[in-house]
KEKE-3310 file (N, C-alpha, C; in steps of 0.2 Angstrom, whole numbers, plus 5000, padded with zeros to 4 digits):
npx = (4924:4924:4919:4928:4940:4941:4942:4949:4959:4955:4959:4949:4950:4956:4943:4937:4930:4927:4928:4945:4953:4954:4950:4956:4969:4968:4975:4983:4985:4996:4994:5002:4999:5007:5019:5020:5019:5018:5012:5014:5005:4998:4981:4981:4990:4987:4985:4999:4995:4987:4982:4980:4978:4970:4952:4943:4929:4914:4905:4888:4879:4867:4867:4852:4842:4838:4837:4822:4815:4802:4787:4773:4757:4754:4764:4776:4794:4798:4810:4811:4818:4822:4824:4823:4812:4794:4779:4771:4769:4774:4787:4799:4801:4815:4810:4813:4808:4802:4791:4780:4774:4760:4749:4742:4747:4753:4764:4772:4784:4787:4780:4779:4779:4774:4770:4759:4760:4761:4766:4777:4787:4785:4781:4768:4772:4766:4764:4764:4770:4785:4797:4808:4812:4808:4813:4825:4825:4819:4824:4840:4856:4862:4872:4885:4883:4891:4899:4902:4892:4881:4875:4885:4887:4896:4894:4882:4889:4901:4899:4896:4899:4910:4905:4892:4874:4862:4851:4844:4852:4857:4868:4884:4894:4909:4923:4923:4922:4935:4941:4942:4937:4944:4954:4948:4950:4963:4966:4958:4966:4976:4972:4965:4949:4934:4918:4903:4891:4876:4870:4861:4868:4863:4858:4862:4875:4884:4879:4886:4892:4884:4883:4894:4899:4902:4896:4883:4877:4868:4866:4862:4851:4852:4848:4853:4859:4867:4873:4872:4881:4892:4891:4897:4909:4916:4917:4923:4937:4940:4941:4954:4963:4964:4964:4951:4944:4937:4930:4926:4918:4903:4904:4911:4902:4891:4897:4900:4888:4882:4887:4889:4877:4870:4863:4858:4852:4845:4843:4856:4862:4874:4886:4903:4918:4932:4942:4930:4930:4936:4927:4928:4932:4950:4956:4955:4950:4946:4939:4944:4938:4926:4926:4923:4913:4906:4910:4925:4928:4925:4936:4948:4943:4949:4964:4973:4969:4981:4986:4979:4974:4988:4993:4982:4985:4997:4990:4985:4993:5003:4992:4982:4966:4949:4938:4921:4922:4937:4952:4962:4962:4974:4972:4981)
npy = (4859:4872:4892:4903:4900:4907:4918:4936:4952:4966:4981:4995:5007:4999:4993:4996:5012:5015:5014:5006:5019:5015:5000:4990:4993:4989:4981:4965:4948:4937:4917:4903:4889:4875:4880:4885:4900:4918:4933:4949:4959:4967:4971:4970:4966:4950:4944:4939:4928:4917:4906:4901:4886:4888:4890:4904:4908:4918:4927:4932:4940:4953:4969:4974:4988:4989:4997:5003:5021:5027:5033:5034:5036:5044:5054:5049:5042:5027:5014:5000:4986:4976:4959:4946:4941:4933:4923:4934:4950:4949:4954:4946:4953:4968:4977:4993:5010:4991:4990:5002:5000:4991:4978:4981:4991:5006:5011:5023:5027:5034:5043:5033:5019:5010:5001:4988:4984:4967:4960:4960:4956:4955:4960:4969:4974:4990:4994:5003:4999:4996:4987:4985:4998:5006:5002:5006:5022:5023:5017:5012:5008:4995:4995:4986:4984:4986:4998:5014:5026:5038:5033:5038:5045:5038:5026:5018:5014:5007:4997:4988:4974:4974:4966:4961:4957:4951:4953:4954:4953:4956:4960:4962:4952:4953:4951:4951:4964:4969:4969:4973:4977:4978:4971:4958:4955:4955:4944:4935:4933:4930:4914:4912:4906:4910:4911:4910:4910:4911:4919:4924:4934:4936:4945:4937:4933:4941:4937:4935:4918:4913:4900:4896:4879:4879:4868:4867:4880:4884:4889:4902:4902:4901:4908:4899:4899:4887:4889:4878:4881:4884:4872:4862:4868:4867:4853:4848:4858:4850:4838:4838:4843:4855:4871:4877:4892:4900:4915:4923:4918:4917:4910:4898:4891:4890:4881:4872:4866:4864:4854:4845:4843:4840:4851:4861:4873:4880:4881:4884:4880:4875:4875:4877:4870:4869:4853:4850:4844:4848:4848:4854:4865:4874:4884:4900:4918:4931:4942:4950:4944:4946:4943:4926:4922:4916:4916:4917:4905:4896:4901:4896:4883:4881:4884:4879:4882:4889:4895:4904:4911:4917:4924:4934:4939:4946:4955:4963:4969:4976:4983:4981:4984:4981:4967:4973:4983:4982:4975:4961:4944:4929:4912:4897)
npz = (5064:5068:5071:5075:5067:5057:5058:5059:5059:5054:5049:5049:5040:5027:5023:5006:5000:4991:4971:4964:4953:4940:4933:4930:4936:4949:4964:4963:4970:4970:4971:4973:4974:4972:4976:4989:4987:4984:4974:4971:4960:4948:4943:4928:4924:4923:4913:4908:4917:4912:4900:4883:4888:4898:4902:4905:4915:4917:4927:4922:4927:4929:4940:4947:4952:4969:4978:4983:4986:4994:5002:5013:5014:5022:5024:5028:5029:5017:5016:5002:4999:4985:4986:4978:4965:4965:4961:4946:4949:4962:4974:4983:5000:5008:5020:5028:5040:5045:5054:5053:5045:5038:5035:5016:5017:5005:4996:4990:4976:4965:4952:4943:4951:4961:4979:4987:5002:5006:5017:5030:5023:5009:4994:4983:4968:4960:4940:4925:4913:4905:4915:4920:4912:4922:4934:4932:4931:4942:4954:4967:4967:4974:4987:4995:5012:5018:5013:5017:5014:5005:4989:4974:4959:4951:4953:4948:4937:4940:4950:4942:4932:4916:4907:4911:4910:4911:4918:4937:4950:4967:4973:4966:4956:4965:4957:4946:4944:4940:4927:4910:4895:4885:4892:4891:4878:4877:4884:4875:4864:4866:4867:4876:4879:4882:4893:4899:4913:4922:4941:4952:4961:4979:4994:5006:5001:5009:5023:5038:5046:5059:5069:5080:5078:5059:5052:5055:5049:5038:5022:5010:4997:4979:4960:4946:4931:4918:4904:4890:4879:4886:4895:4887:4882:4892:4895:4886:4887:4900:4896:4886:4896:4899:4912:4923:4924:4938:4939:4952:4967:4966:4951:4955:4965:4957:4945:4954:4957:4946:4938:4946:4951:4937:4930:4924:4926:4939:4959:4969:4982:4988:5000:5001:5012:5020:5016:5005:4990:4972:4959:4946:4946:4944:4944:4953:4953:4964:4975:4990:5007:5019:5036:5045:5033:5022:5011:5013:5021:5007:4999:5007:5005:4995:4994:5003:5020:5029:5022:5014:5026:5027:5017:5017:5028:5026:5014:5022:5029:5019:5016:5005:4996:5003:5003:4991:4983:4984:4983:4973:4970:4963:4962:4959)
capx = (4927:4923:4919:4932:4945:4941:4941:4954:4959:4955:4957:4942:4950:4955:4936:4938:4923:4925:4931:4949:4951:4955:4947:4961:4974:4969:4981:4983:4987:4995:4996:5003:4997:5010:5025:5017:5022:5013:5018:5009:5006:4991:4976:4981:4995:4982:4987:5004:4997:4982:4984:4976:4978:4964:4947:4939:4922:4914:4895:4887:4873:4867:4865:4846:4844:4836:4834:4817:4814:4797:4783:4767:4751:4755:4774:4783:4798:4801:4813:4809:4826:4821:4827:4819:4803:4793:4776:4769:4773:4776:4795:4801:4808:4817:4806:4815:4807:4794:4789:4778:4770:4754:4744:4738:4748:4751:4773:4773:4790:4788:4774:4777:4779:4769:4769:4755:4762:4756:4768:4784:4793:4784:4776:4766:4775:4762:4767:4760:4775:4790:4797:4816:4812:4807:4816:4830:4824:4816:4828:4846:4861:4861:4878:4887:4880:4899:4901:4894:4890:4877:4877:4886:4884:4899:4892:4879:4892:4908:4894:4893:4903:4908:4902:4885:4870:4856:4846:4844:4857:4856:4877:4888:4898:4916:4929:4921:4923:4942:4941:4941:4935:4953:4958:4946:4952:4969:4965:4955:4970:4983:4969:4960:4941:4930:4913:4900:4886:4873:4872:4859:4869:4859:4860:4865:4883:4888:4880:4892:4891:4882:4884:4901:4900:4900:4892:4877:4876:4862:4869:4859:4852:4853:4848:4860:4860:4873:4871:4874:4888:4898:4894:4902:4916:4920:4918:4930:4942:4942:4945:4960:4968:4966:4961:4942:4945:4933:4929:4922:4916:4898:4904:4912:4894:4885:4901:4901:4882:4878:4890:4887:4869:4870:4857:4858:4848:4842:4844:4863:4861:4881:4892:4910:4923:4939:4940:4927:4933:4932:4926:4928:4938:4954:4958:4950:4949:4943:4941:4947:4931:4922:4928:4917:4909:4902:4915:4931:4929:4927:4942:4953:4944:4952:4968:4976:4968:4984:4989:4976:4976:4996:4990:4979:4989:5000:4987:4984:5004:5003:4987:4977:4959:4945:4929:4919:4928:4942:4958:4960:4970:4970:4974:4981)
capy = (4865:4881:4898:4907:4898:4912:4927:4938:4956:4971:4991:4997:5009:4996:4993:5000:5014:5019:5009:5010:5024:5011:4995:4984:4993:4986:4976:4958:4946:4930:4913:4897:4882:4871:4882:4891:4907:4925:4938:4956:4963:4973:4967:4970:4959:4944:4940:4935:4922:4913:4906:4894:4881:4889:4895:4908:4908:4923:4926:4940:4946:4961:4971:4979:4996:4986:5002:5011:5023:5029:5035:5033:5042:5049:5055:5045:5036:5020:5008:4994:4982:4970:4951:4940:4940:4927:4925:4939:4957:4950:4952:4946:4962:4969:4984:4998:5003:4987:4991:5007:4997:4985:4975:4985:5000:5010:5017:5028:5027:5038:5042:5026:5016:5008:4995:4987:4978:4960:4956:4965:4953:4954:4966:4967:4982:4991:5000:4998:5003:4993:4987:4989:5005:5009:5003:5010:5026:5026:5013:5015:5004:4995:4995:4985:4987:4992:5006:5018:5032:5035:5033:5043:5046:5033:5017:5013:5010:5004:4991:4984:4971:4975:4960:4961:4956:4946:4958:4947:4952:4963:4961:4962:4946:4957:4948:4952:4972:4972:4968:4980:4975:4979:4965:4952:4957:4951:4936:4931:4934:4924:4911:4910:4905:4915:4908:4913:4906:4917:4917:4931:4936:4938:4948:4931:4934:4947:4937:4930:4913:4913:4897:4892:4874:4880:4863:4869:4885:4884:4893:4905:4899:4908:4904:4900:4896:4887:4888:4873:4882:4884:4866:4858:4871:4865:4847:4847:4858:4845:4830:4840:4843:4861:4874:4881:4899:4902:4922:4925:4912:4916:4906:4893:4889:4889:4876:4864:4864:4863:4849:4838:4839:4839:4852:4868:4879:4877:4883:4879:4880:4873:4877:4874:4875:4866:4847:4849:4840:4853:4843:4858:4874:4873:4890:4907:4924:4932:4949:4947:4942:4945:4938:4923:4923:4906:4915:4916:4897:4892:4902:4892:4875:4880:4884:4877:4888:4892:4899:4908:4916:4920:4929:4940:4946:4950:4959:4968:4971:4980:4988:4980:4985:4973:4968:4974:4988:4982:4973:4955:4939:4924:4907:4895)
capz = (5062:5074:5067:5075:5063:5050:5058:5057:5060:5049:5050:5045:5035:5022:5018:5002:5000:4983:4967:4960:4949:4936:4934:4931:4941:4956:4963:4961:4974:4965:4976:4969:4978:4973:4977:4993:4986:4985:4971:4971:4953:4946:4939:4922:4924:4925:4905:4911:4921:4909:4891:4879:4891:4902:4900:4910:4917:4920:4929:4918:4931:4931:4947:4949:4956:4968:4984:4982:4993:4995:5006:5013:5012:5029:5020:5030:5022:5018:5011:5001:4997:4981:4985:4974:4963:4966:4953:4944:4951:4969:4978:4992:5000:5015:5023:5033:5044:5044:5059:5051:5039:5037:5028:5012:5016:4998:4997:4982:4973:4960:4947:4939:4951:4970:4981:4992:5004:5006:5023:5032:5019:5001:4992:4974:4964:4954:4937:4919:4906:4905:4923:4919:4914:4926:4938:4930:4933:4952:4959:4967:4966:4983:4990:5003:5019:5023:5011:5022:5010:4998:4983:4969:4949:4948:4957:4942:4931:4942:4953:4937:4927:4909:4903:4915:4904:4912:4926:4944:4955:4973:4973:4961:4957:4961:4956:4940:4942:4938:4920:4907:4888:4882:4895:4889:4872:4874:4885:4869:4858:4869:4864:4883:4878:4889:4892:4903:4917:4926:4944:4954:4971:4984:5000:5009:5002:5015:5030:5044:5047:5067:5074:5082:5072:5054:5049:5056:5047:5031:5016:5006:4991:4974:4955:4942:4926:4915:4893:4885:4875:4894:4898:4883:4881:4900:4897:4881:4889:4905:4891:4885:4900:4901:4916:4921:4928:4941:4940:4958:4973:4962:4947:4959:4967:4950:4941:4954:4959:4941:4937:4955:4950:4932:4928:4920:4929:4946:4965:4970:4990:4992:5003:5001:5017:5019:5015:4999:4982:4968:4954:4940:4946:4943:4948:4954:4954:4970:4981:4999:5010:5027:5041:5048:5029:5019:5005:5014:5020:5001:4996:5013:5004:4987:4993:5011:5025:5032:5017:5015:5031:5029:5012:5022:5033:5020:5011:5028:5028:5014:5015:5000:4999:5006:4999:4985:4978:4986:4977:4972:4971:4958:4966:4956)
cpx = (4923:4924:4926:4942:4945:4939:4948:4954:4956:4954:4952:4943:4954:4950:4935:4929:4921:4929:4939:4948:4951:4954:4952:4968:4973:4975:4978:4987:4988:4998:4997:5003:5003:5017:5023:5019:5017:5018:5013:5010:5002:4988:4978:4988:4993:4983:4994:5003:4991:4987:4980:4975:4972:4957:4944:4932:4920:4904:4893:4879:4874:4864:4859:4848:4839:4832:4832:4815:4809:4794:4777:4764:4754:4762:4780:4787:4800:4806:4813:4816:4821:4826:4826:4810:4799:4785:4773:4773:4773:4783:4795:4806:4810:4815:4811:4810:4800:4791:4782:4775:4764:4752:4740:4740:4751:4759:4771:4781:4791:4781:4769:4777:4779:4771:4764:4760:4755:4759:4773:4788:4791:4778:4774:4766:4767:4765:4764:4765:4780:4795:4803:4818:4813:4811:4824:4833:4822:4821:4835:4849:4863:4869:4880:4884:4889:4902:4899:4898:4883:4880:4880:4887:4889:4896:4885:4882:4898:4905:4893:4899:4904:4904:4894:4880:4863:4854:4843:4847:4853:4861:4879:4894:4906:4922:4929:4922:4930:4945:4939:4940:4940:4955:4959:4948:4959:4968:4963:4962:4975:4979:4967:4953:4938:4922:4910:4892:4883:4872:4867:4861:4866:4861:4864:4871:4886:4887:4883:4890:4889:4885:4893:4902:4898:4895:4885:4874:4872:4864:4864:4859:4850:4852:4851:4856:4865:4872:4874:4879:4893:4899:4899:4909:4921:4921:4924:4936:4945:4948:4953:4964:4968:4962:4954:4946:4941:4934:4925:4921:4906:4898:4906:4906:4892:4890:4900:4894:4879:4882:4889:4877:4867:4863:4860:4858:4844:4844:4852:4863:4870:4886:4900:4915:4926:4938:4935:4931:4930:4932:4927:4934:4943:4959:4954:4955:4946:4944:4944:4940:4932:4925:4922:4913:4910:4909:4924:4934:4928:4933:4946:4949:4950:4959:4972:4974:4972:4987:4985:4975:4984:4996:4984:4982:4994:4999:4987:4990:5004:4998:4983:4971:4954:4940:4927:4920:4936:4947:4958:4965:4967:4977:4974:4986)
cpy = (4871:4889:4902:4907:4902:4917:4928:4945:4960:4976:4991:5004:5006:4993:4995:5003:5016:5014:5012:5015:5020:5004:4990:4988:4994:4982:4968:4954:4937:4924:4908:4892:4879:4874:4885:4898:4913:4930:4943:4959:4968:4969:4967:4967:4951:4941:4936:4926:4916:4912:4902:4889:4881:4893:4896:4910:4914:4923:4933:4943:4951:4963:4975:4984:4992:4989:5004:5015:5029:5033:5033:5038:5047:5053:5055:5042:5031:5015:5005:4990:4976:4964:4947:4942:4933:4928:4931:4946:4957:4949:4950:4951:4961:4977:4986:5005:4998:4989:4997:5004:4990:4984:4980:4989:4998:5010:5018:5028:5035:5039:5036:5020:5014:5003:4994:4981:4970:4958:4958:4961:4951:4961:4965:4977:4984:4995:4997:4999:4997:4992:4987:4994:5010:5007:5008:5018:5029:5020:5016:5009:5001:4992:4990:4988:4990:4997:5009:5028:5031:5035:5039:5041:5040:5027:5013:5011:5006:4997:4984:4978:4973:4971:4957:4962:4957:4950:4950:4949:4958:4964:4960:4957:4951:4957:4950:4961:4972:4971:4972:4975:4976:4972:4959:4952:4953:4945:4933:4930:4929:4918:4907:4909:4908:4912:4909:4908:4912:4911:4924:4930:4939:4942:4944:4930:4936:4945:4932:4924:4914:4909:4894:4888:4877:4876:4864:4876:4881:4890:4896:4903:4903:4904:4905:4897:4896:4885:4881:4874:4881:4877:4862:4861:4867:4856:4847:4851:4853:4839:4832:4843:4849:4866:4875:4886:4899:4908:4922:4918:4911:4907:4900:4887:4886:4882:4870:4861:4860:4855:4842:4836:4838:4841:4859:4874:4874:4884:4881:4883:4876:4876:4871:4877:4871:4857:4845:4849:4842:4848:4847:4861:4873:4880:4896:4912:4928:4937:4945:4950:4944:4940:4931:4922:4917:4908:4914:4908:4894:4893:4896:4884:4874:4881:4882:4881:4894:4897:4903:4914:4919:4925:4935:4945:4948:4957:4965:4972:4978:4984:4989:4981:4981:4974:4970:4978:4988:4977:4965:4948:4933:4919:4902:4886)
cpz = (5065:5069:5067:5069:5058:5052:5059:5057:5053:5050:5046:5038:5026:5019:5013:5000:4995:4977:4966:4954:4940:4936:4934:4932:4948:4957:4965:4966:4971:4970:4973:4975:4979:4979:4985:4992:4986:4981:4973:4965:4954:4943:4932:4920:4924:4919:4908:4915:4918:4902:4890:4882:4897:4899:4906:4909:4920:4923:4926:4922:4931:4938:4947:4952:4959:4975:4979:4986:4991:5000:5006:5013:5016:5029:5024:5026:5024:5015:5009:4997:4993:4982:4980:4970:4964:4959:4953:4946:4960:4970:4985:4992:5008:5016:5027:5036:5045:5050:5057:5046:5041:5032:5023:5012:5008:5000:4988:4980:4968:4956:4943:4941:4960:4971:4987:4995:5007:5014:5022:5025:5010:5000:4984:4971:4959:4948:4932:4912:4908:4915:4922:4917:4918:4933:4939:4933:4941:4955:4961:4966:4973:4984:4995:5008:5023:5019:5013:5021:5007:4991:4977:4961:4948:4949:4952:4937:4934:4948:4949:4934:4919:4907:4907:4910:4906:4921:4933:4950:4961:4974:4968:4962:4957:4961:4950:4937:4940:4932:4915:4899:4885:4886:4892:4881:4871:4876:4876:4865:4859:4869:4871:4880:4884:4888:4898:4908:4922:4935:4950:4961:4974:4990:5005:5008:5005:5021:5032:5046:5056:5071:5074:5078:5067:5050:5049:5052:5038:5027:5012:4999:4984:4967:4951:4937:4921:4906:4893:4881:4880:4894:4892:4880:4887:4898:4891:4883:4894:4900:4888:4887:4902:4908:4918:4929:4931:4942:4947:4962:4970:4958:4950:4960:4962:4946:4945:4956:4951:4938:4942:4951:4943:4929:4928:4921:4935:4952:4969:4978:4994:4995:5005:5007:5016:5021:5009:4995:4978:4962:4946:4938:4948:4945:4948:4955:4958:4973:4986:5004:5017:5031:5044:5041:5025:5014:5006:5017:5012:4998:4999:5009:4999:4988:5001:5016:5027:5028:5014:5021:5032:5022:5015:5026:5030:5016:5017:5028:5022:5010:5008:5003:4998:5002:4995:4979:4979:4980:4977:4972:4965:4962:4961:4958)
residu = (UNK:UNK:UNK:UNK:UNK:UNK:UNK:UNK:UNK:UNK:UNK:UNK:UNK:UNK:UNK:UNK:UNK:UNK:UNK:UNK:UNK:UNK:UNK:UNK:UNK:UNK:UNK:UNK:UNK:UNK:UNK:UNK:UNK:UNK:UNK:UNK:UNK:UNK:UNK:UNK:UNK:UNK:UNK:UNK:UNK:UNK:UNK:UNK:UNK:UNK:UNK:UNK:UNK:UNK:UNK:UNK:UNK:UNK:UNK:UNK:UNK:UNK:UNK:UNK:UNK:UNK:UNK:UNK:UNK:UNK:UNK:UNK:UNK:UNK:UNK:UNK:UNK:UNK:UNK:UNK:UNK:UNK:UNK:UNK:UNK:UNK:UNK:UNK:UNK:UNK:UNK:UNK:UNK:UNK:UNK:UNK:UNK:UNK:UNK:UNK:UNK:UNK:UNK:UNK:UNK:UNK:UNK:UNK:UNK:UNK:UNK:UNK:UNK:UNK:UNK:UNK:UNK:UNK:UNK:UNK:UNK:UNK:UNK:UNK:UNK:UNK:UNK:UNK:UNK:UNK:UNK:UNK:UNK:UNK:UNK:UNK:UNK:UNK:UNK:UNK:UNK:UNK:UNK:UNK:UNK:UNK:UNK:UNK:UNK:UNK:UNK:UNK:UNK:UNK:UNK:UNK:UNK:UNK:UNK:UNK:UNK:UNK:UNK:UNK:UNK:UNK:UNK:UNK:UNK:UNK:UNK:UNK:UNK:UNK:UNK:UNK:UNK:UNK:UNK:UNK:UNK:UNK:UNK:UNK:UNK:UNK:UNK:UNK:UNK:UNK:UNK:UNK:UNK:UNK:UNK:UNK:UNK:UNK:UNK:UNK:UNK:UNK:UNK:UNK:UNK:UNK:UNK:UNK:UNK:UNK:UNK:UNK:UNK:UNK:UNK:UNK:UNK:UNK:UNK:UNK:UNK:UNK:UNK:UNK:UNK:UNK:UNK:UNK:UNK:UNK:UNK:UNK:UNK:UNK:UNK:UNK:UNK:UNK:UNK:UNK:UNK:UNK:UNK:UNK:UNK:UNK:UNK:UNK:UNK:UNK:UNK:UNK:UNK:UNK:UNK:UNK:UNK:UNK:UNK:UNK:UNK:UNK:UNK:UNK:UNK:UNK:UNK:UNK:UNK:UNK:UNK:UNK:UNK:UNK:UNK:UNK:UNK:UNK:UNK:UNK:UNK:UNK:UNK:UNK:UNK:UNK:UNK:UNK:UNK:UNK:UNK:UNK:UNK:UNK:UNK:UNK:UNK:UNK:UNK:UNK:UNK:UNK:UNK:UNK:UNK:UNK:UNK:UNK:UNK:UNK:UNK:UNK:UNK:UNK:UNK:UNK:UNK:UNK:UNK:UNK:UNK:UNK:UNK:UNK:UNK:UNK:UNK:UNK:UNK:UNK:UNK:UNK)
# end
């Protein structure tokens, strides 16, 4: 299986740069496996197509403010991108530019808050007050690397998921931005279970698969955790026949790793491309992905490729917007 089998055109000016004005009237792209069909609603037409017979999984990570941008003594500026913590108040980071930095250099954030670096790729944050406080405060909300603006006063709250709980993320799971607390409202009412699995997205979401053979490509790996209320809502829905929603290609990763390895919490380092056998998710909810990208080969597993790529160029057709703030589809 060859990379170029999942590229595919796209104006750049359907990168969507900014969120819809309203969360769930994005538009909705609805694909029936069986039938090979394609309808075009609105997100907030998504009731219409769930009921009692499915329950929907959602990933409630939260997205760090996870750009600091800083200086050194000398008051040059630096930018330190939080990846991961590793123990204590050490992260592994991505330094811009690392080239300007060594061992033991100082970057001042704020009043509240330094880093000595340890090595171009980690550093140990210094602060002594609460450290979500403060990041709160001195942090920015780090953006796709293809929204190419800065940041503005909306993007700390439309980055986010309503139902975003559990602090970890450097993306935002977004498949999950197009839901409004009114929505999950009726779902519940039209007697959908909703039920939830954490899942911190990494920077590794956004990168393009390199080598020509995709088998060869090593997938980024990210920590999940799945409640004990999820797993047994999931195993008694399975026994009584009914659906499991995957919310995003997140919760996807986090259902089947955690089910294949039969562990709660862990590292889910799986990659799904076309040919893998979905042992949970019974249908998703999903943006419109990167070309060449680990996410738009898992979609093309979950639904025929061809069909997938004739769904695309459709969305192209009709100038739905891509990617993270961009418009969505539920594949069933």
């Amino acid at each position: 299986m060859i990379l170029s089998e999942f590229d595919y055109e796209l104006p750049r000016e359907l990168i969507a740069q900014v969120p819809c004005p309203k969360r769930d009237n994005s538009n909705l792209m609805v694909l029936n496996k069986a039938d090979k069909t394609i309808e075009h609603r609105k997100f907030l037409n998504i009731t219409e197509y769930l009921s009692e017979d499915d329950v929907l999984v959602l990933n409630n990570t939260r997205v760090i403010p996870a750009r600091l941008l800083g200086k050194k003594a000398t008051g040059a500026n630096i930018e330190v991108f939080l990846l991961e913590k590793q123990c204590g108040n050490i992260w592994k980071v991505m330094i811009k530019p690392a080239k300007r930095v060594k061992e033991d250099t100082e970057i001042v954030f704020s009043e509240e808050l330094k880093a000595r670096v340890i090595s171009k790729e980690e550093v140990e944050l210094i602060y002594e007050d609460d450290f979500n406080e403060i990041l709160n405060r001195t942090g920015n909300i780090p953006l796709p690397p293809y929204i190419n603006r800065e940041n503005n006063s909306q993007d700390a709250e439309r980055y986010q998921t309503v139902y975003a709980q559990t602090p970890g993320s450097v993306a935002a799971p977004t498949a999950g931005l197009h839901f409004t607390e009114k929505l999950l409202k009726e779902l519940k009412k039209k007697g959908v279970q909703i039920c939830y699995v954490t899942l911190n997205v990494g920077l590794g979401t956004f990168k393009p698969v390199q080598c020509e053979n995709i088998l060869e490509h090593k997938i980024h790996q990210e920590y999940y955790e799945v409640p004990e209320t999820t797993v047994n809502i999931i195993k008694n829905a399975k026994a009584q026949g009914k659906n499991i929603v995957a919310v995003g290609t997140t919760t996807v990763r986090t259902l089947e790793t955690a089910f294949a390895q039969k562990k709660n919490k862990g590292y889910s380092e799986l990659f799904i491309y076309p040919g893998y056998q979905f042992q949970v998710v019974d249908k998703l909810i999903t943006n419109f992905h990167l070309p060449k990208s680990t996410l738009l080969m898992l979609v093309s597993a979950f639904a025929e490729k061809d069909f997938v790529f004739k769904a695309y160029r459709e969305a192209v057709e009709k100038k739905y917007r891509f990617f993270s703030y961009g418009d969505c589809m539920l594949i069933f």
